[in-house]
C-alpha beads as a LAMMPS data file, in Angstrom:
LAMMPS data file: protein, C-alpha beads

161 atoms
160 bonds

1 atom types
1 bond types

-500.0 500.0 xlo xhi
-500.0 500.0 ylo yhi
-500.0 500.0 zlo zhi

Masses

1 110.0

Atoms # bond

1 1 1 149.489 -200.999 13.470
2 1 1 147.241 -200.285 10.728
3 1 1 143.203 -201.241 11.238
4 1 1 143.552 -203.616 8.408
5 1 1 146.696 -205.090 9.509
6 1 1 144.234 -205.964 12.842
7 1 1 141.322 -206.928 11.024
8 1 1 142.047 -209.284 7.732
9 1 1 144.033 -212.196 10.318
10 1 1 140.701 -211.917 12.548
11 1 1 138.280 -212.418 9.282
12 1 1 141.336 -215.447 7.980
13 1 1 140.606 -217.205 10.993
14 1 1 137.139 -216.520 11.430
15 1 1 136.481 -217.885 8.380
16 1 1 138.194 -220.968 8.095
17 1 1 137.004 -221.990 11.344
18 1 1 133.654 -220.997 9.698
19 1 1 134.602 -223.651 6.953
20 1 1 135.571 -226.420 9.210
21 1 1 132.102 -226.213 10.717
22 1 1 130.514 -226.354 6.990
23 1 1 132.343 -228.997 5.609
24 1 1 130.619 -230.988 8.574
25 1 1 127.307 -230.407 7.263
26 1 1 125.379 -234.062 6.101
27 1 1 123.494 -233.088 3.470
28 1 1 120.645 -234.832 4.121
29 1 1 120.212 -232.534 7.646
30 1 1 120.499 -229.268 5.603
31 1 1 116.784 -228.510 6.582
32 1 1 116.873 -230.127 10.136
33 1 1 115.878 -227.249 12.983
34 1 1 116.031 -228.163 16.597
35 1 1 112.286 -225.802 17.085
36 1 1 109.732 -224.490 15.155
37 1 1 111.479 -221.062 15.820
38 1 1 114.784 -222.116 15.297
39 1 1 116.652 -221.420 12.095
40 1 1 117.059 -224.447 10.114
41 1 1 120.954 -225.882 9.103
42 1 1 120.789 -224.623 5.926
43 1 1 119.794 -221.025 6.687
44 1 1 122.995 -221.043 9.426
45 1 1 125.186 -222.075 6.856
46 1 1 123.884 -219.444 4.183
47 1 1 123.733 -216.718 6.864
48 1 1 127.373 -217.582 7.836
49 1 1 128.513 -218.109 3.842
50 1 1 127.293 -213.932 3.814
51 1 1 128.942 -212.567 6.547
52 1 1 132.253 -211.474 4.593
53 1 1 129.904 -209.933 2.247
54 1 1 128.583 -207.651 5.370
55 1 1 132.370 -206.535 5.294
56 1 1 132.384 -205.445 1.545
57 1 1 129.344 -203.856 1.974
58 1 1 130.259 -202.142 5.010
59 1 1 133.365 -200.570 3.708
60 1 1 132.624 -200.254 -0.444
61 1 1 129.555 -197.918 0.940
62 1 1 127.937 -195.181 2.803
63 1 1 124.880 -197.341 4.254
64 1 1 122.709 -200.424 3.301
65 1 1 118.959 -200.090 3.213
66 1 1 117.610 -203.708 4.239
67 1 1 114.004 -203.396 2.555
68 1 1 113.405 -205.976 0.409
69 1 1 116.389 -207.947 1.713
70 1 1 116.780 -211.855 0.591
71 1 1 119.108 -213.512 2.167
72 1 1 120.745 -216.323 -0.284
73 1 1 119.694 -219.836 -0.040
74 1 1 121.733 -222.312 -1.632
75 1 1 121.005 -225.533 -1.451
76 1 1 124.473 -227.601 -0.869
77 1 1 127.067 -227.595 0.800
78 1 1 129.770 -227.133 -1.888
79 1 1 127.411 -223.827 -3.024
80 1 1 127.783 -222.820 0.565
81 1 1 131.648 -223.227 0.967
82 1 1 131.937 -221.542 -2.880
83 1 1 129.906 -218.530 -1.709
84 1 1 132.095 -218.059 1.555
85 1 1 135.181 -218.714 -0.265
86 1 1 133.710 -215.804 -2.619
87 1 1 132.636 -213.818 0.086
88 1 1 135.958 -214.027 1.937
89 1 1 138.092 -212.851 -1.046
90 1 1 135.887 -209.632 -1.735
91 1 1 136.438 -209.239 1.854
92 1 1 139.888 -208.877 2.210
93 1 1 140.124 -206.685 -0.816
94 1 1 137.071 -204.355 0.626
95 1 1 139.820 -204.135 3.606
96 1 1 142.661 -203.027 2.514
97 1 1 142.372 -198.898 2.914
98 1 1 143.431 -196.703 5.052
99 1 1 142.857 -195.866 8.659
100 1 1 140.693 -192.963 7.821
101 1 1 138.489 -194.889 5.801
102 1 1 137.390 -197.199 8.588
103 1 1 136.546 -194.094 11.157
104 1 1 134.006 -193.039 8.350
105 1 1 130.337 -193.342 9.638
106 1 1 128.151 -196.166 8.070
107 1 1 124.378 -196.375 8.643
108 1 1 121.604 -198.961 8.500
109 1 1 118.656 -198.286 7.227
110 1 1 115.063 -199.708 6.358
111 1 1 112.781 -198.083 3.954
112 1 1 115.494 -195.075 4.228
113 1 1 114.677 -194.623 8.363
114 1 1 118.041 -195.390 10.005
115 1 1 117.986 -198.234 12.244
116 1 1 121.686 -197.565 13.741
117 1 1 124.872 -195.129 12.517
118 1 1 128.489 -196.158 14.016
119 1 1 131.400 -195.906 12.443
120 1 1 132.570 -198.802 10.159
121 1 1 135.495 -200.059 12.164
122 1 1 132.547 -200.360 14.853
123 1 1 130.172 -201.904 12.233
124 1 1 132.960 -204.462 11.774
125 1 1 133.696 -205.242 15.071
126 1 1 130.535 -205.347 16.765
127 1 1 127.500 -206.261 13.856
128 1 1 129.691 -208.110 11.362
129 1 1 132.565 -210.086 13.014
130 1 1 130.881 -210.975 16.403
131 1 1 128.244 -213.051 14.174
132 1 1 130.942 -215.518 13.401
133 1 1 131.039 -217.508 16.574
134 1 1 127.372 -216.531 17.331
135 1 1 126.240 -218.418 14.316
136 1 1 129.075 -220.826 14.483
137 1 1 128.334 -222.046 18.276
138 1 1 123.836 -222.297 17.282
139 1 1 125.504 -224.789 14.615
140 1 1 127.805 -226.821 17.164
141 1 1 124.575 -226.638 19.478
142 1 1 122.700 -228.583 16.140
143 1 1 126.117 -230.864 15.465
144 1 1 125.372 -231.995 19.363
145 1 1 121.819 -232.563 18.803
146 1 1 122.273 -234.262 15.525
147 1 1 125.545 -236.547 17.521
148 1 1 127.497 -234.908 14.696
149 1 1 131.355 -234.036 16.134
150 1 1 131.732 -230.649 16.793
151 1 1 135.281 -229.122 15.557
152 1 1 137.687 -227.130 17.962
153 1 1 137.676 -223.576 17.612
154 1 1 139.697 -221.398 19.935
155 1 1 140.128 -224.730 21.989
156 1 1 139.499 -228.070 21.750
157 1 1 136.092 -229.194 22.172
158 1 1 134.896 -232.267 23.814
159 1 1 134.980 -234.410 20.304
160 1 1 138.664 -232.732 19.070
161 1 1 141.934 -231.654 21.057

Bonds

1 1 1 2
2 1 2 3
3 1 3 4
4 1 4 5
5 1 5 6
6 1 6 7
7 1 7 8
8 1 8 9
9 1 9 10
10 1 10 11
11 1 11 12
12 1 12 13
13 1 13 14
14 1 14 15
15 1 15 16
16 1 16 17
17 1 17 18
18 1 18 19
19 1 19 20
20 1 20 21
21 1 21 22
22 1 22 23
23 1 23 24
24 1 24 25
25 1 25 26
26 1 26 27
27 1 27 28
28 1 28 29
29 1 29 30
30 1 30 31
31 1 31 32
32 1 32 33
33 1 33 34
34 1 34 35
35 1 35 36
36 1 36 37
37 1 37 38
38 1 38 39
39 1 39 40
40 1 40 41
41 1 41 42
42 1 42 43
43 1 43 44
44 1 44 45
45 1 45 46
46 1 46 47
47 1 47 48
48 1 48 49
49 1 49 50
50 1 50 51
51 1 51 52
52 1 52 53
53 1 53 54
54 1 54 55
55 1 55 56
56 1 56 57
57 1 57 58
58 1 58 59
59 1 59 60
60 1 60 61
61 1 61 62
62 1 62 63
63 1 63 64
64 1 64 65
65 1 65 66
66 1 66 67
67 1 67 68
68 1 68 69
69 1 69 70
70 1 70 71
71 1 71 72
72 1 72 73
73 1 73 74
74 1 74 75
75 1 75 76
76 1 76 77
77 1 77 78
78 1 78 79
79 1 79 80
80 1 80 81
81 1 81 82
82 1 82 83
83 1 83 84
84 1 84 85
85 1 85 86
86 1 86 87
87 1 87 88
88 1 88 89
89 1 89 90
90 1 90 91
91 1 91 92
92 1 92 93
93 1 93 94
94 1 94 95
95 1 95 96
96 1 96 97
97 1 97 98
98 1 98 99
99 1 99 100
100 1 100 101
101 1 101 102
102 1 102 103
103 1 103 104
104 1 104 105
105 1 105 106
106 1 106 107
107 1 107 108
108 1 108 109
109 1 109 110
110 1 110 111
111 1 111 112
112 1 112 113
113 1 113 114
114 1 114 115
115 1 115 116
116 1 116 117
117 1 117 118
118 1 118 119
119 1 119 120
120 1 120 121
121 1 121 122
122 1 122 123
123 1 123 124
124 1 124 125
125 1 125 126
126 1 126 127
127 1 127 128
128 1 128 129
129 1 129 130
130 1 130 131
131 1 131 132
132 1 132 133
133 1 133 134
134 1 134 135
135 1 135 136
136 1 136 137
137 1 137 138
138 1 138 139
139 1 139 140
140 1 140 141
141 1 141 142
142 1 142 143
143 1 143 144
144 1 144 145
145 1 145 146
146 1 146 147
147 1 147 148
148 1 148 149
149 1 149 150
150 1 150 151
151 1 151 152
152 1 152 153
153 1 153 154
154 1 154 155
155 1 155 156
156 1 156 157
157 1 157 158
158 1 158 159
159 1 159 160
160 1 160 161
């Protein structure tokens, strides 16, 4: 089996569980936060709206330098959905290349110091598609808080079978 053959059905499912969770978004709770610390709705659903842009970045080059980052920060839901839908599409183009291609190293730097090296297969794996659920299960936490019904993912959950 070809690495891409393994990884584009993981980011399809990823992300339209992703969008199942973001279509559940009131607006009107797009800047609720549980704490002070916490990240607010709408930075959850922007952060998770990104992460197949992680992918293309990962694979289209050598390293990303994160000084000076902004994350985006759009302000409705539909803007959300667009940018994952976006996101997703560059994605799955980004992925299709060969084997050898993913084995090439990819680093992360800040202010040109590297802050980790793996190769990109690993990148994907371990920094880009383990943030899916991560993200995905701080917004069920808010959805529970909020009495909002949380959707099934690799189950049912205690609102859907």
């Amino acid at each position: 089996m070809k690495i891409q053959e393994f990884i584009i059905p993981q980011l399809e499912q990823e992300v339209a569980l992703t969008k199942t969770f973001l279509k559940r978004i009131p607006e009107d709770k797009l800047n609720w936060k549980p704490h002070e610390k916490s990240m607010t709705i709408r930075q959850i659903a922007n952060h998770l709206a990104e992460i197949p842009a992680w992918i293309s970045g990962t694979m289209e080059a050598e390293y990303m330098d994160v000084k000076g980052y902004t994350p985006p920060d759009h302000e409705k839901v539909e803007d959300v959905l667009n940018e994952l839908a976006n996101n997703f599409t560059a994605a799955k183009t980004s992925l299709k290349k060969s084997d050898d291609e993913f084995q090439r190293m990819w680093s992360m730097k800040k202010d040109g110091n590297v802050i980790f090296a793996m190769p990109r297969f690993n990148v994907l794996q371990t920094m880009v598609l383990n943030q899916f659920p991560h993200h995905r299960a701080q917004l069920g936490v808010y959805f529970r808080l909020l009495d909002i019904p949380v959707p099934a993912t690799y189950g049912p959950s205690a609102d859907e079978s």
